[in-house]
C-alpha positions as CSV (number, residue, x, y, z in Angstrom):
1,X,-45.6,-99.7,-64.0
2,X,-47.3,-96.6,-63.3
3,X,-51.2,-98.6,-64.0
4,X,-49.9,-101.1,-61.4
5,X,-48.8,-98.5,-58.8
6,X,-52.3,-96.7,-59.2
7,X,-54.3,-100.0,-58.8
8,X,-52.1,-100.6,-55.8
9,X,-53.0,-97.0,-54.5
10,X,-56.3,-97.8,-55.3
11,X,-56.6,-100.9,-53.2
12,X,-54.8,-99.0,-50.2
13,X,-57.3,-95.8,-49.9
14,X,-60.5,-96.7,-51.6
15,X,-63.1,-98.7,-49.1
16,X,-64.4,-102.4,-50.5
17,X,-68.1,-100.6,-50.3
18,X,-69.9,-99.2,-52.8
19,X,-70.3,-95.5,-54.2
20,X,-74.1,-95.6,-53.5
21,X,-73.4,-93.0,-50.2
22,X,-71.0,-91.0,-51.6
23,X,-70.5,-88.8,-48.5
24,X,-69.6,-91.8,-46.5
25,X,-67.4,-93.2,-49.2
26,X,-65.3,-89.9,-49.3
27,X,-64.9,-90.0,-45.7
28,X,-64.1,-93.8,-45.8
29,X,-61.2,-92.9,-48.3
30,X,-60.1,-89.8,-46.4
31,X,-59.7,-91.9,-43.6
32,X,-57.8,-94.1,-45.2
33,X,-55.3,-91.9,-46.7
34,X,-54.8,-90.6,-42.8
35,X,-54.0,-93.7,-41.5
36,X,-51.7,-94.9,-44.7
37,X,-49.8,-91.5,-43.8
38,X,-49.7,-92.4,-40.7
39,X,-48.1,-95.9,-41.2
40,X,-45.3,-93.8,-43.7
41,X,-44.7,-91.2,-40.9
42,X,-44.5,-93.8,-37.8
43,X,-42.5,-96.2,-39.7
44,X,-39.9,-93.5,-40.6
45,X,-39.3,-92.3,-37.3
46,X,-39.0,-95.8,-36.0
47,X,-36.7,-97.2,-38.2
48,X,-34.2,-94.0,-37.7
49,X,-34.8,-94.4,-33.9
50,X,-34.2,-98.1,-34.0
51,X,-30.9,-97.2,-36.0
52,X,-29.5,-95.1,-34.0
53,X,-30.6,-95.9,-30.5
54,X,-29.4,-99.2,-28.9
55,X,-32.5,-101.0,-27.4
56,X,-35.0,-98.9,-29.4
57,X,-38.3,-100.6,-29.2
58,X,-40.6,-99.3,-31.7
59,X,-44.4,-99.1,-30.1
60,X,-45.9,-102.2,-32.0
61,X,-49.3,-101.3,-30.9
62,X,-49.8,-98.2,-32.2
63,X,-49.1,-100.5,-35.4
64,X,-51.8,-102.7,-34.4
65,X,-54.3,-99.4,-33.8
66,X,-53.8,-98.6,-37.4
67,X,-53.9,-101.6,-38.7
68,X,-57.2,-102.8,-36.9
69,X,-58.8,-99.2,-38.2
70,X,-57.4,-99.4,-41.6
71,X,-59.2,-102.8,-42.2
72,X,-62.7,-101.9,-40.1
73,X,-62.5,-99.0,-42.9
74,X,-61.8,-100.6,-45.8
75,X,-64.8,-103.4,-45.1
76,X,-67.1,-100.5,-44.2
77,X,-66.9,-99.9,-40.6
78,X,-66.0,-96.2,-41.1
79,X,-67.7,-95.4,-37.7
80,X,-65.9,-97.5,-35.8
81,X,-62.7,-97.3,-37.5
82,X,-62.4,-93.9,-37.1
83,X,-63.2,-94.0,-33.1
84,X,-60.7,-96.7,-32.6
85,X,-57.9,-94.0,-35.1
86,X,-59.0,-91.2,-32.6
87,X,-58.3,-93.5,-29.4
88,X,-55.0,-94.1,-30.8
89,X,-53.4,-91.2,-29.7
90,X,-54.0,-91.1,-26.2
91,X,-53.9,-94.4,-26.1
92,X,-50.1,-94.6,-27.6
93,X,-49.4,-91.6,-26.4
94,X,-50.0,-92.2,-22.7
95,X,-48.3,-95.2,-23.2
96,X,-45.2,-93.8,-23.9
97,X,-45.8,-91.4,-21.1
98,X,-47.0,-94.2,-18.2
99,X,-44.3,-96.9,-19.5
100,X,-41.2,-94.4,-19.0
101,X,-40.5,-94.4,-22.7
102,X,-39.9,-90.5,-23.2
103,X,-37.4,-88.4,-22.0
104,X,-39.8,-85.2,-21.8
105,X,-43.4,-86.7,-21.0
106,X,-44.9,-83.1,-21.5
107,X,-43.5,-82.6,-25.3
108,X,-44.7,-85.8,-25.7
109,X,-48.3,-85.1,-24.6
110,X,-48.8,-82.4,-26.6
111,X,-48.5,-84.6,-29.8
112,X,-52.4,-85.1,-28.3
113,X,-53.2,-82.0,-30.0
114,X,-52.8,-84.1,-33.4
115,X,-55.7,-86.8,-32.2
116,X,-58.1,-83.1,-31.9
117,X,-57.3,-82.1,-35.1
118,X,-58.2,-84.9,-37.0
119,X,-61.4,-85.6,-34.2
120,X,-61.9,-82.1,-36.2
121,X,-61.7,-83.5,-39.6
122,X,-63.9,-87.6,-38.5
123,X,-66.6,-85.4,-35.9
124,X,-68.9,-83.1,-35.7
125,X,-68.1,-79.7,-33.4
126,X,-70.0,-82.0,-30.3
127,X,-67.9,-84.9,-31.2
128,X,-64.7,-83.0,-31.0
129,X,-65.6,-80.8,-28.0
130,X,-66.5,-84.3,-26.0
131,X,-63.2,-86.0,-27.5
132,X,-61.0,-82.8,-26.7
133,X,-62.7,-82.4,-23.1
134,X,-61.5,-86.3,-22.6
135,X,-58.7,-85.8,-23.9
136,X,-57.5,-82.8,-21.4
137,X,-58.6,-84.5,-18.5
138,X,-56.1,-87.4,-19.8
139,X,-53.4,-85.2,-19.5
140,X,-54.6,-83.6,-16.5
141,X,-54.4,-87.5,-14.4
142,X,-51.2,-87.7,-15.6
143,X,-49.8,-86.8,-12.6
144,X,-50.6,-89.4,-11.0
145,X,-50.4,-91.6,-13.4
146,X,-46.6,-91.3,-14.0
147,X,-43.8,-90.5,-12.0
148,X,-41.9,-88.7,-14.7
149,X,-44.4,-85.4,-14.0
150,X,-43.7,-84.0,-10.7
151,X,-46.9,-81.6,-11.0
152,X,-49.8,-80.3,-13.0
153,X,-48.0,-76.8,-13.7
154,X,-45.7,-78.8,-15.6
155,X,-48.4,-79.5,-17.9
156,X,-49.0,-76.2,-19.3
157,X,-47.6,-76.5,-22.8
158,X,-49.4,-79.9,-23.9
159,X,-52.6,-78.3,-22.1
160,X,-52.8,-75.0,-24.0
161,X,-52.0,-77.1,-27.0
162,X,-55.1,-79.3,-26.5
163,X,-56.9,-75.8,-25.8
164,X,-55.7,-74.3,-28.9
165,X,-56.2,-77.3,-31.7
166,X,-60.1,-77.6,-29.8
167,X,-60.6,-74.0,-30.2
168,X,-59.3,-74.6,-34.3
169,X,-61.2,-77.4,-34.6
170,X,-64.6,-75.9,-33.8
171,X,-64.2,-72.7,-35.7
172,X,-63.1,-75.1,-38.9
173,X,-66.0,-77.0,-38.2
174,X,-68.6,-74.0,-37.9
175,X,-67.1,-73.0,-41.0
176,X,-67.5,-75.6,-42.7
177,X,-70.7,-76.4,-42.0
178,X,-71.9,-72.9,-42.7
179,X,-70.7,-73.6,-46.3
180,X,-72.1,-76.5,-47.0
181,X,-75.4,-75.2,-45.6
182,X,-74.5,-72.4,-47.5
183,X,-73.9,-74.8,-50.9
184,X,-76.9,-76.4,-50.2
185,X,-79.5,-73.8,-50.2
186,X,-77.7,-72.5,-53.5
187,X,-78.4,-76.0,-54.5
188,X,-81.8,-76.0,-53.7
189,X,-81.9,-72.4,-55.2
190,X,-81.0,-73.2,-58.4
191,X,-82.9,-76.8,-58.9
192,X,-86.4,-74.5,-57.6
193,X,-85.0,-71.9,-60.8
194,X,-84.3,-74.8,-63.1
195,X,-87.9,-76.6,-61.7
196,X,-89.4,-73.2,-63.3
197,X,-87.4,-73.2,-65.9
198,X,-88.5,-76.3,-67.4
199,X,-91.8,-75.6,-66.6
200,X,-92.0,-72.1,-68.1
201,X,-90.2,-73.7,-71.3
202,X,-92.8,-76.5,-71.4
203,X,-95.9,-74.0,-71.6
204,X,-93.9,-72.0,-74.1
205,X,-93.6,-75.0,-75.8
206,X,-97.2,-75.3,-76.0
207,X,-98.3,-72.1,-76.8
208,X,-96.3,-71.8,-79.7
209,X,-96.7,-75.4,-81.4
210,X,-100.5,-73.9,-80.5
211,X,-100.8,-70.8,-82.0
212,X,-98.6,-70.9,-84.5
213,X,-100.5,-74.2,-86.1
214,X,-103.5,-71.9,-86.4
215,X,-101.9,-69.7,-89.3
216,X,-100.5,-72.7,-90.9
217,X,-104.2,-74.1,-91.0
218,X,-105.8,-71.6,-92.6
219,X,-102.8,-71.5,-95.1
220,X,-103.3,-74.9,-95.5
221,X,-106.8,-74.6,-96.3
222,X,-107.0,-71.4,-98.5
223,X,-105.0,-73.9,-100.3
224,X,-106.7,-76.7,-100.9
225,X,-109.8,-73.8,-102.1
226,X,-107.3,-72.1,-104.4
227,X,-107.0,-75.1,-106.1
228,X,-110.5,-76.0,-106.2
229,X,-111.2,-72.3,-107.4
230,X,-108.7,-72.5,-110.2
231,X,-110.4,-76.0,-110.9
232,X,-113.5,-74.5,-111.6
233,X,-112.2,-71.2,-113.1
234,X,-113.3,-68.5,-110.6
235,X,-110.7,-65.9,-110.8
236,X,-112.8,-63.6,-109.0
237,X,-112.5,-65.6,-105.7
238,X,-108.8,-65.8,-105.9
239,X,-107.9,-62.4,-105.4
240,X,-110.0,-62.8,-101.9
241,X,-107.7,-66.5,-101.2
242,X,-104.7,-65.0,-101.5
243,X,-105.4,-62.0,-99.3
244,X,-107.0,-64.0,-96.2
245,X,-103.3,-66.4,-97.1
246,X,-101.1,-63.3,-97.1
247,X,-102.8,-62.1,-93.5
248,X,-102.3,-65.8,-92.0
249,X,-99.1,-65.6,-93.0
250,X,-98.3,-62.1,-91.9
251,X,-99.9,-63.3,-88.5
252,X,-97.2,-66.0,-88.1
253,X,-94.4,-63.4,-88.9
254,X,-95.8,-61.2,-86.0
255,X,-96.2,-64.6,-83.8
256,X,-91.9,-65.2,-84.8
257,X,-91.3,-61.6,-84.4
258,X,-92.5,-61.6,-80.9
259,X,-90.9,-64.8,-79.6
260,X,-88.1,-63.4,-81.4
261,X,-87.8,-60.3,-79.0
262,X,-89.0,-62.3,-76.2
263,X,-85.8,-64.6,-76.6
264,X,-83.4,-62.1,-76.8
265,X,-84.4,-61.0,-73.4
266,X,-81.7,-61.9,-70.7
267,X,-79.6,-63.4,-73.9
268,X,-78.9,-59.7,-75.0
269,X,-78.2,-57.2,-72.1
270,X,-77.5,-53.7,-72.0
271,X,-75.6,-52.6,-69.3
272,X,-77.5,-51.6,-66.0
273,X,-77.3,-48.4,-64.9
274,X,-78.9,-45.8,-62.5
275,X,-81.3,-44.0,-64.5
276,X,-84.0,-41.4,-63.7
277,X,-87.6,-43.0,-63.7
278,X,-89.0,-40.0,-65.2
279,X,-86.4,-39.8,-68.6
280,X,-87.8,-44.2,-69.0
281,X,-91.6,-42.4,-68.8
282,X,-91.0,-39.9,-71.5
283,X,-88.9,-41.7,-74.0
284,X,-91.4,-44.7,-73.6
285,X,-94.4,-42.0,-73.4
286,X,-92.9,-40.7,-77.0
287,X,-93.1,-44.1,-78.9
288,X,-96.8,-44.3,-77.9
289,X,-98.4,-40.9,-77.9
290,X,-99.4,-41.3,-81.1
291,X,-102.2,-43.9,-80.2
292,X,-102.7,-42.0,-76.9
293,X,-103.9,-38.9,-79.1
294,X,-106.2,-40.6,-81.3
295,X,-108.0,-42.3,-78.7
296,X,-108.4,-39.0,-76.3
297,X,-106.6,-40.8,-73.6
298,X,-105.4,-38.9,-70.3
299,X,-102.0,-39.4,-69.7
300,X,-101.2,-38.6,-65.9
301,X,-97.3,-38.8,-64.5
302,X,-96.2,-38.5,-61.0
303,X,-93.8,-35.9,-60.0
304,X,-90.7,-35.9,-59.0
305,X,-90.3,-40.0,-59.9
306,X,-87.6,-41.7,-58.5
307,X,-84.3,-43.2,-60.2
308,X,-84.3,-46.9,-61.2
309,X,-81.1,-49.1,-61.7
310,X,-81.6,-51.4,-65.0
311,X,-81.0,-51.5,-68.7
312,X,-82.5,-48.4,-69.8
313,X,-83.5,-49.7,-73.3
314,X,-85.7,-52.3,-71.5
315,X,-86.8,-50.5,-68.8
316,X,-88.3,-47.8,-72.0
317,X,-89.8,-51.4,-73.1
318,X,-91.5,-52.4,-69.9
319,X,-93.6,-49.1,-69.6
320,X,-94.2,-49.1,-73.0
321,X,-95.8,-52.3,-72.8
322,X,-97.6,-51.3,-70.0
323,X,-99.4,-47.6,-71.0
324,X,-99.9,-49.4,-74.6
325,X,-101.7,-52.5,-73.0
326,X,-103.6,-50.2,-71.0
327,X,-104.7,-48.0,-74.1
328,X,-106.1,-51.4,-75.4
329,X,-108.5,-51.8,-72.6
330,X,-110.1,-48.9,-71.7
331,X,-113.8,-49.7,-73.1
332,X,-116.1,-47.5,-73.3
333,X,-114.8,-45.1,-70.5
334,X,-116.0,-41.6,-71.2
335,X,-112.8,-39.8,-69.7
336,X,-109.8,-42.6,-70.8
337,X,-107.3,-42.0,-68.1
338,X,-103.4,-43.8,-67.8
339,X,-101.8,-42.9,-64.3
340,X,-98.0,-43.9,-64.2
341,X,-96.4,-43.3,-60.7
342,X,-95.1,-44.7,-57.6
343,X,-95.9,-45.8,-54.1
344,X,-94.3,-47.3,-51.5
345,X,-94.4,-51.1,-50.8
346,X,-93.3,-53.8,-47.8
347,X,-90.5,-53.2,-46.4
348,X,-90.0,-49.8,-47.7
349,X,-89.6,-50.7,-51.1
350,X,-90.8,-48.6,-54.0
351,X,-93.5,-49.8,-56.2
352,X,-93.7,-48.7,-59.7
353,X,-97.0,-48.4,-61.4
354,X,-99.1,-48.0,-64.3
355,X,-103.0,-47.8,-63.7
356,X,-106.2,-47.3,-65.9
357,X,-109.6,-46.8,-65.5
358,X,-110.5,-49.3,-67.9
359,X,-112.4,-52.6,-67.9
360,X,-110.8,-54.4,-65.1
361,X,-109.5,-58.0,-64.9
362,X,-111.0,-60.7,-63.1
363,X,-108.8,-61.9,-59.9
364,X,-108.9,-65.4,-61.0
365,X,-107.3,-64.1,-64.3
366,X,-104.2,-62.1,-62.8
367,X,-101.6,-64.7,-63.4
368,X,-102.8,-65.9,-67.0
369,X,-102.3,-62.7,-68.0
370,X,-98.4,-62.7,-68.0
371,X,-98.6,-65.7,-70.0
372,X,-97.4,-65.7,-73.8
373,X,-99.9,-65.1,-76.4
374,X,-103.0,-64.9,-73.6
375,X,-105.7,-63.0,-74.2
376,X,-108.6,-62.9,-72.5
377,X,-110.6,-60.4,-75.3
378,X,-109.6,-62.7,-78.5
379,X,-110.5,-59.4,-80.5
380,X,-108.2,-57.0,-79.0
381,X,-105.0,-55.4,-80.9
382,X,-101.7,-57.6,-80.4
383,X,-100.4,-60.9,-80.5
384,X,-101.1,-61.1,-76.3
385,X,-97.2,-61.4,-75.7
386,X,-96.3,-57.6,-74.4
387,X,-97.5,-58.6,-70.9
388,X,-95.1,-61.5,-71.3
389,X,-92.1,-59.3,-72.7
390,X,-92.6,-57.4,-69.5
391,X,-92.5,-60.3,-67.2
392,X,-89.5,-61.6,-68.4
393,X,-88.2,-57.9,-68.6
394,X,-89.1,-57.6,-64.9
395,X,-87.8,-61.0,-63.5
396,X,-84.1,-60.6,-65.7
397,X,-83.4,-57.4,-63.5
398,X,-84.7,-59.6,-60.3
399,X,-87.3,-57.6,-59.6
400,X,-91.5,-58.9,-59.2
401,X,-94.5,-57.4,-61.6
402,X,-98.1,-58.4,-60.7
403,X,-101.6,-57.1,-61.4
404,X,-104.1,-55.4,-59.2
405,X,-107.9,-55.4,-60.3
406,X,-111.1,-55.8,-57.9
407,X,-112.7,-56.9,-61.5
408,X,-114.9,-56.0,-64.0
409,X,-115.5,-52.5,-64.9
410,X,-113.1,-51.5,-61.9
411,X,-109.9,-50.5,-63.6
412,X,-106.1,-52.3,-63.5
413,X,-103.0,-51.5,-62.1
414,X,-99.7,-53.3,-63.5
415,X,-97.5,-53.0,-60.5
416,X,-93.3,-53.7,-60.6
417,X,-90.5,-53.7,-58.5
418,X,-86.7,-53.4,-59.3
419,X,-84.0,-54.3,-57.4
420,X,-81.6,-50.8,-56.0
421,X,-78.2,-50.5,-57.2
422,X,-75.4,-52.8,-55.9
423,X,-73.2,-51.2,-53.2
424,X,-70.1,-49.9,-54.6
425,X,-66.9,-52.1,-53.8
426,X,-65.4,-50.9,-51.0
């Protein structure tokens, strides 16, 4: 029973069309259900009218508007279906009014106020201001349409109705076409993320099938001379093998450890908190002094720094990354110098900083730097992902990092932004 009662439903409400416009297809069936309600609602008061009044004659065309529309929509003439639903009501309505059917022609003419609503629902806000504007200038000639009004100010009620449902309409429309807009460009937000998503995961892809193939080869070929070594019997050669194996494969666990870490990032989060700039300096200072020391390198922090909201533990990481990348790349420079402080940005935004005096990047280099395991000296310490860690670091809190550098010989300057604090709920 209840299979056939659904496929019945089904065949009442859903249009003949296909799903290939789905927008239209939802109106289509909305429309639909409207005018089936309709037919329920009609119906009912017409049969209890023709009951109990003597000489009731139910209004058969307003059966014939709905049934015309209900067809036009179910063969996919939604347009004009639903302008021949919305002339329904002042066209029954007046009707009633013009023929003498109604006892109280001005009750009756604010029933109009229905045909707005739903012109709220079918139309656009221009749509529904033009149908409403019609529609009140109906009721307006209905003085002289009618003997059964004696004078506009009788039309009061129905004509503050009419105002009232327009004035609801349009706000409902506004509204909801502020959400959809609103919808849409999360939409489009989200596919642009997930666009640079896919891509980010595609070069990551890349780079570690890459790089980590590179200890498996030399593995793989200290292998194939161990075995010619043992072959021949040169024991003294195999000591050397295994060594340049055991650094391969130590180079691999650095490689896993490092896209370990860089995975966790925005998988594992510390709550954010407001936290002085300063305090993320020293402790992140602390970890690295060590090679600061050895190297004679000038370490140089602004006073007083300003407080950062963020995941302390990460934000310690980011400048970490940053004075320790910097140490790396210093050259030759007689006075090594680090400089970690602060300026102020567009829009009155801080900018946090860490600067050297070192060798300089190349512009054409400043965005291939943030890329995992790039590096543009191949001979440098590290496995070239602690500019990445930062990046991601950076872009989890939804803040910006980027690199200044007129070039060679001229220095660089890692430059960040954070995000301030969330308001406090009100």
């Amino acid at each position: 029973m209840l299979p056939k009662l659904r496929r019945f439903v089904r065949a009442l409400l859903e249009p003949v069309r296909s799903r290939s416009d789905m927008t239209r297809w939802r109106q289509s069936r909305l429309l639909a259900t409207f005018l089936c309600l309709l037919f329920v609602v009609f119906g009912v008061v017409d049969v209890v009218n023709f009951l109990s009044e003597p000489g009731y004659v139910p209004p058969w065309y307003g059966y014939v508007f709905l049934s015309t529309a209900w067809l036009l929509n179910r063969y996919g003439r939604y347009t004009v279906a639903a302008l021949l639903t919305l002339a329904m009501f002042p066209g029954v309505i007046l009707g009633l009014v013009a023929s003498g059917a109604t006892d109280n022609p001005p009750a009756t003419l604010g029933y109009l106020a229905l045909g707005i609503q739903l012109a709220g629902i079918l139309l656009g806000a221009r749509g529904t201001a033009l149908f409403a504007a019609l529609t009140a200038l109906a009721v307006l000639s209905t003085p002289f349409l009618t003997p059964g009004i004696a004078s506009v100010y009788e039309l009061q009620i129905p004509i503050a109705m009419v105002a009232i449902s327009t004035g609801l309409a349009v706000v409902s429309i506004k509204h909801r076409d502020q959400l959809e807009q609103d919808r849409q460009a999360e939409r489009e937000s989200l596919i642009r993320e997930l666009e640079s998503k896919n891509a980010e995961l595609e070069r990551f892809t890349y780079t570690v099938s890459h790089d980590l193939k590179s200890p498996l080869i030399t593995i793989r070929g200290f292998l194939g001379i161990l075995a010619k070594d043992l072959e021949e019997g040169r024991g003294d050669r195999l000591r050397g093998d295994l060594e340049r194996m055991a650094a391969a494969a130590d180079a691999m666990e650095r490689l896993l450890g490092e896209l370990l870490r860089l995975s966790r990032i925005g998988r594992v989060v510390n709550a954010s908190q407001q936290v002085p700039f300063t305090r993320v300096v020293r402790d992140a200072v602390a970890l690295v002094r060590a090679r600061l020391e050895e190297r004679g390198i000038r370490l140089v922090v602004d006073e007083p720094l300003p407080e950062v909201y963020g995941d302390p533990l990460r934000l310690v990481e980011v400048v970490q990354n940053l004075v320790e990348n910097a140490s790396k790349f210093l050259g030759d420079q007689p006075e090594p110098c680090i400089h970690v402080g602060t300026r102020t940005g567009v829009g009155s935004q801080t900018v946090l900083f860490v600067e050297d005096n070192g060798i300089g990047i190349e512009p054409r280099y400043h965005d291939k730097v943030f890329g995992l395991f790039q590096k543009l000296d191949p001979h440098a310490d590290g496995s070239g992902v602690g500019l990445a860690l930062v990046k991601r670091i950076v872009e989890v809190h939804g803040g910006r990092v980027w690199v200044e550098s007129a070039g060679r010989g001229q220095g660089t300057t890692v430059c960040f932004t954070l995000p301030p604090a969330p308001a406090p709920a009100s």
